[in-house]
C-alpha positions as CSV (number, residue, x, y, z in Angstrom):
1,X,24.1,15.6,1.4
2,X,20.9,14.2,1.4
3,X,21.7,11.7,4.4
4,X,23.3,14.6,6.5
5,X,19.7,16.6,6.2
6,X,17.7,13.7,6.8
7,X,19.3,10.9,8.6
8,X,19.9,7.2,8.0
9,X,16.2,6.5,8.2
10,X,14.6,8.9,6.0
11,X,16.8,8.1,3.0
12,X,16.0,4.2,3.5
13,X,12.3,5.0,3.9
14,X,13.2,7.0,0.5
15,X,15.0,4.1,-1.1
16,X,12.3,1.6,-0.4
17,X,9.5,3.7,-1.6
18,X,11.4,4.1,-4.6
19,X,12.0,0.2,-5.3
20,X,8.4,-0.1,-4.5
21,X,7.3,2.0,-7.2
22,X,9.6,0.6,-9.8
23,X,8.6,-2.9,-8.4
24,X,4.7,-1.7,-8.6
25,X,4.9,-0.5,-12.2
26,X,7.3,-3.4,-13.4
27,X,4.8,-6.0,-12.4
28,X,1.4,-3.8,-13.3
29,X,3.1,-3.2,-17.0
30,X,4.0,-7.5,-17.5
31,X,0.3,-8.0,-16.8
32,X,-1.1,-5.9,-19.0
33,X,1.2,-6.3,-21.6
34,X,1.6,-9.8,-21.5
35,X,-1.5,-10.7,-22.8
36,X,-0.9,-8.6,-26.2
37,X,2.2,-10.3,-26.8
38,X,0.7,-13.8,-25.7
39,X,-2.2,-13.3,-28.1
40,X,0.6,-12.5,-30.7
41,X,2.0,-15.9,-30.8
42,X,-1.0,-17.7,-30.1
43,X,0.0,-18.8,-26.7
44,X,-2.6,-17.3,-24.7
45,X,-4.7,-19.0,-21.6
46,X,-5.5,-17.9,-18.2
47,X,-3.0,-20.8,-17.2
48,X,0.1,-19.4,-19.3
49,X,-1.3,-16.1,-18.2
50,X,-0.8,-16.6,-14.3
51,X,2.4,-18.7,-14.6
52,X,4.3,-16.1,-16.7
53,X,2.9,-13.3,-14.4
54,X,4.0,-15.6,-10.9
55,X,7.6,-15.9,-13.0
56,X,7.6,-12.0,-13.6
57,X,6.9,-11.5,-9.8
58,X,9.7,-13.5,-8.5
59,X,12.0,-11.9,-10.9
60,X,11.3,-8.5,-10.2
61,X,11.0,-9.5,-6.9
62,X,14.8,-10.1,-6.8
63,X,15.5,-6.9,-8.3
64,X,14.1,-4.5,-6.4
65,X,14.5,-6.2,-2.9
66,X,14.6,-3.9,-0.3
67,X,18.1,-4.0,1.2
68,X,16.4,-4.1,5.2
69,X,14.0,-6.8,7.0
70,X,10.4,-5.8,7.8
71,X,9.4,-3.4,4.7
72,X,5.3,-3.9,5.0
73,X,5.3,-3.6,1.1
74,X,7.8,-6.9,0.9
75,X,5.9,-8.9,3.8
76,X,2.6,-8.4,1.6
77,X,4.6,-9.4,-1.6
78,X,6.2,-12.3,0.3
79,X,2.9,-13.5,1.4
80,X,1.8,-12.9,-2.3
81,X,4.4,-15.0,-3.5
82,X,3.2,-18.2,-1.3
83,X,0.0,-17.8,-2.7
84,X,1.0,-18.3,-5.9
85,X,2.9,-21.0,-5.6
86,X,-0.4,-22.8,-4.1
87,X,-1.9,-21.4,-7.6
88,X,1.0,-23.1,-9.6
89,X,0.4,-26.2,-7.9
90,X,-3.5,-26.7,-8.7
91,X,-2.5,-25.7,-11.8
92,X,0.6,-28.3,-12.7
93,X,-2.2,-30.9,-10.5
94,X,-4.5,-30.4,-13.3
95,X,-2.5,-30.7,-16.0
96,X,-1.2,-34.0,-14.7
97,X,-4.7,-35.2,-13.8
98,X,-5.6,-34.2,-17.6
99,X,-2.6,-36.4,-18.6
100,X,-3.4,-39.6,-16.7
């Protein structure tokens, strides 16, 4: 019924908000309770931090995809994304550099 009232547009425009919001609070609850349960098996650093975060964001990424090209939200997340895989890297960079 909804569609009918509303048109194809407004219930996408409904459907992404929505998997933006569970996408927001997914990611926003890992990072702040990720450091609790870090701390709780003494595996805590900013490094292990940020690389289980950047894992959290992909795969909640994939979840709540939007189903259409050009959502503003998933361009900025996207671009997000490419950042931190230029994080990972300095990070894996150092570690190796620490190694040899």
């Amino acid at each position: 019924m909804n569609f009918l009232q509303n048109g194809p547009q407004a219930v996408a425009a409904a459907e992404n908000e929505r998997r933006f919001r569970l996408f927001a609070v997914s990611v926003l609850g890992f990072l702040l309770v990720s450091p609790f349960l870090l701390r709780q098996f003494d595996l805590f650093t900013v490094q292990t931090y940020v690389l289980a975060g950047f894992v959290w964001l992909h795969v909640v990424g994939e979840i709540f995809s939007p189903g259409e090209r050009g959502v503003t939200w998933w361009r900025r997340v996207r671009w997000l994304q490419r950042f931190g895989w230029l994080v990972v890297g300095w990070i894996l960079f150092q570690r190796i550099v620490a190694i040899v």
